[in-house]
N, C-alpha and C positions, 0 to 999 in steps of 0.2 A: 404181496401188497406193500406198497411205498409207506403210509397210513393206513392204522386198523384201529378205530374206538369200540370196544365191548362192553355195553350197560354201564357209559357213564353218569356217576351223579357225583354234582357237589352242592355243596348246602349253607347258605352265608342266615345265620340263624333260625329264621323259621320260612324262610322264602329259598324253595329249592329253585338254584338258576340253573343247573345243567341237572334233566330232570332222565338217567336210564336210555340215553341214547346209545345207538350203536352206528358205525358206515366205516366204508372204505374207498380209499384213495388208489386210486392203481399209478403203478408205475406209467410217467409220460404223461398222466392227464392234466386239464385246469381243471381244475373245480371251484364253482362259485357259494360260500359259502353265506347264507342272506337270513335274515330275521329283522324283527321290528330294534328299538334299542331297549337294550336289557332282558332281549330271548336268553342270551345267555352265549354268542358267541366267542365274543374274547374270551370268557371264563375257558371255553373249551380248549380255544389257538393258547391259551397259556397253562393247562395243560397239557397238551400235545405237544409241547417244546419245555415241560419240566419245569414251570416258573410256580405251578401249582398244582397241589396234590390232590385230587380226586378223593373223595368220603366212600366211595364205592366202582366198580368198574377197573381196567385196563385202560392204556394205552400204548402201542407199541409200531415203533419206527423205521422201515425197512430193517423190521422181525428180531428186533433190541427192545425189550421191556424199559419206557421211560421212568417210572416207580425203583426199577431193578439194577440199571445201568444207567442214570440219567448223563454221565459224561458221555459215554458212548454212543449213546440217542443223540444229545446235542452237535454232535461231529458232523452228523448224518442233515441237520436242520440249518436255514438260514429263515432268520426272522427279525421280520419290519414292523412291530407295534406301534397300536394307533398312535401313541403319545410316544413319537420318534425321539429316544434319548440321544442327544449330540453332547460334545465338549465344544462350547461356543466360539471361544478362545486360540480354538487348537485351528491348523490349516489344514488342509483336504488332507494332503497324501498322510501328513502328521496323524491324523487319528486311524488311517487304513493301516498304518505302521502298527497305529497301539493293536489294533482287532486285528489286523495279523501274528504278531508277538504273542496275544490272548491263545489264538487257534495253531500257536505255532505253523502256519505257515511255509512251507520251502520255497526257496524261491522267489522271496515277499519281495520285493522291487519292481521283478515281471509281471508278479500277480497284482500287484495294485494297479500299472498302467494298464494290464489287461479288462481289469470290471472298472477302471474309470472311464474308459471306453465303451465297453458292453452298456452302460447306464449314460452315457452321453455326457460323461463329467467335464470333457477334457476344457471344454473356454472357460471352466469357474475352478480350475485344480488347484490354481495356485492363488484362492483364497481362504480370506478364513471361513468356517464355515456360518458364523456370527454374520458375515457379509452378503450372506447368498440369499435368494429368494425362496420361500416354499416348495415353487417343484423341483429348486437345487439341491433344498437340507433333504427332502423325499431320495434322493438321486442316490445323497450321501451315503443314506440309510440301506437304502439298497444295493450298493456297493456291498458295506460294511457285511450286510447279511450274505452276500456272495463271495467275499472275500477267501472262503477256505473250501469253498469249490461244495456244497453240499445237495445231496440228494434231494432233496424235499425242500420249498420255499415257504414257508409261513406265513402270510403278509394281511397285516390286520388295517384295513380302509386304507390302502398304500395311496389313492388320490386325492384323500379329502382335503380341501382347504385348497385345491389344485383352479388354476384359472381350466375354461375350457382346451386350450393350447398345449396346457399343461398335462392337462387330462390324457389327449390322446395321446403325444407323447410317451407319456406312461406306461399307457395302456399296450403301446408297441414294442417297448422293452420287454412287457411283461411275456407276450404274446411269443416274441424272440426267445424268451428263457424258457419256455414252454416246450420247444422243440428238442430241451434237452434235460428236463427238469418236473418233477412232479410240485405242481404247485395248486394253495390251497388260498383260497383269500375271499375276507370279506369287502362288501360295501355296497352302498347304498343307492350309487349310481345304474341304475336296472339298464340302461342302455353298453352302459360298460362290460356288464354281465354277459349279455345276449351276444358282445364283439366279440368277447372273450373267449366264451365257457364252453367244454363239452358237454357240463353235466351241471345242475345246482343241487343245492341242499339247503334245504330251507329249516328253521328250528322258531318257537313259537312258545312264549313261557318254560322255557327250559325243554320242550317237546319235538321231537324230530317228527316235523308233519309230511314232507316231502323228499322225497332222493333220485334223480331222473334225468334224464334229457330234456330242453325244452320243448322238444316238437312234443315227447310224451307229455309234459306237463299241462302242456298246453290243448291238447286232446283231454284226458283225463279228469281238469277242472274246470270243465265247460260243462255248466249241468241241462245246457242248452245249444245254438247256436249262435253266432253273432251277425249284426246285419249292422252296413253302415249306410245310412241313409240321408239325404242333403235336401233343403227342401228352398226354392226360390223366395219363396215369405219366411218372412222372423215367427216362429212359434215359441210357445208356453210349453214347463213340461209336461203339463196335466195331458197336452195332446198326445204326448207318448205314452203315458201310461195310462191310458185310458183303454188300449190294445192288449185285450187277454191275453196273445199269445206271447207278451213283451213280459219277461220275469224282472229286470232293471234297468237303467235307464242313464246312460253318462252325456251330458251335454257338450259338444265343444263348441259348436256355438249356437246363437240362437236360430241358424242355418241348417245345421250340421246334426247327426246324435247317431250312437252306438247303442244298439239294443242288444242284450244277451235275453234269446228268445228258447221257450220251451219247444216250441216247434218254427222251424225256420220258414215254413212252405206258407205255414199258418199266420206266420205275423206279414209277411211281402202280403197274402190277400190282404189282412185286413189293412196295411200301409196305403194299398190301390181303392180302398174301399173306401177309406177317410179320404183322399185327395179325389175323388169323385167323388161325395156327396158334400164338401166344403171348398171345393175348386179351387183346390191348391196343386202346385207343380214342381214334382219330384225330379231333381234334377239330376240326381245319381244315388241306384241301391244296388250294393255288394255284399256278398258273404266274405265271412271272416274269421279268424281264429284267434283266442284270447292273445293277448301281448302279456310279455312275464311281467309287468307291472298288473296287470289284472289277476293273474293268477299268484301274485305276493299278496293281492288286498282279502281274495277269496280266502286265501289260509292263514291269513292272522290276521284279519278283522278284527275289531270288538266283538268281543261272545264266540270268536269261530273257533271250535275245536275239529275242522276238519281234517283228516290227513288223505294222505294219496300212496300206493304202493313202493314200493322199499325196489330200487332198481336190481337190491343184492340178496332180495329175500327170495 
């Protein structure tokens, strides 16, 4: 395993944030790494890259205890935290220079023109990095984190604060480094996730509730089925849920609605059954399967302590 966490906790006074989780990372995967804010996963992505020490639990890095050997874990790690440190001052290739020289490096001249290319640096190389835009200082950072060529990428919300343009961009580098690269990253953008990811992991008050593939996830947290139904008149939601067979109820428009239903055969009657005695006209109903934004809201809702099965258990 590329990544291995064994019942980690850590504990910032009397609020545990990373609460006895365990997973793994295989060699070659993405993995999309998701919770609410303050589940607890930076806590985790920093110690998984030795910036923090765990109160209980392991972590170990393509099979280097990071506790045990943290220089030699770190060899192995490139990491982008959410709050990207740059030297403002400095110019591109100037600071690849210094985090080369850090990582020692062979090579460093070749290697800096190689990931300011791999990251799409080259039309902003020769500024400072003070000068560059968001998804350039990002660009930087990701370089920097690749600079010394390491097994595993770490990358904590790599596109937040990213225009749309910027986004996908990103999202293709990441995607690129994928193919040769275990990499582990959070964020918030669920659409991003879905481009991305083999697998997510999801965590909920310091709890690891999920670990899977999406098609699994998305089979597994459906305690029902989904229907999507359009209807030619503007309706209320009371009209939807006024349908036994309808468990709740997402509006997109006053047109439009998604029902996750206990029985799917059951709610299409009773859909036919209200547009025939209120003479209304259905304009399109389809079955459907949860979206991983429905199934992030199902497992950490307010009050949800549900989880779903461990991919590795």
């Amino acid at each position: 395993m590329s990544v291995e966490i064994n019942q980690l906790t850590r504990t910032y006074g009397s609020q545990k944030a990373v609460d006895n989780i365990s997973f793994t990372v295989k060699q070659g995967e993405i993995v999309g790494f998701l919770g609410p804010n303050g589940a607890g996963k930076s806590t985790t992505m920093k110690i998984i890259t030795g910036y923090l020490q765990p109160d209980q639990g392991k972590a170990t890095v393509c099979g280097i205890d990071v506790q045990q050997e943290p220089l030699a874990a770190k060899s192995k790690i490139g990491y982008l935290p959410e709050a990207n440190p740059l030297y403002y001052d400095m110019y591109v290739r100037e600071y690849l220079d210094f985090v080369a020289d850090v990582h020692q490096v062979p090579s460093k001249k070749e290697k800096i023109e190689e990931v300011i290319q791999t990251v799409g640096l080259t039309p902003e190389s020769s500024k400072r990095i003070g000068q560059l835009s968001k998804g350039y200082k990002q660009r930087v950072g990701l370089a920097a984190a690749l600079i010394h060529n390491p097994e595993v990428l770490i990358l904590d919300e790599p596109t937040t604060g990213l225009d749309p343009n910027q986004i996908v961009e990103i999202r293709e580098v990441i995607k690129n480094l994928g193919k040769q690269k275990t990499i582990l990253f959070s964020s918030h953008i669920l659409q991003e996730v879905e481009a991305i990811c083999d697998r997510v992991i999801i965590i909920n008050r310091g709890k690891l509730v999920a670990n899977d593939t999406l098609s699994n996830l998305r089979k597994q947290s459906a305690t029902g089925n989904i229907l999507r139904v359009s209807f030619k008149e503007a309706l209320e939601d009371a009209w939807m849920q006024r349908l036994s067979a309808v468990q709740s109820v997402n509006k997109i428009s006053t047109h439009e609605w998604e029902l996750i239903c206990t029985d799917a055969k059951e709610a299409q009657r009773q859909l036919m059954e209200l547009a025939l005695q209120h003479n209304l006209n259905i304009v399109s109903l389809q079955t459907g399967g949860l979206s991983l934004e429905q199934v992030f809201r199902t497992l950490t809702g307010t009050g949800q302590q549900a989880s779903l099965p461990d991919i590795n258990s």
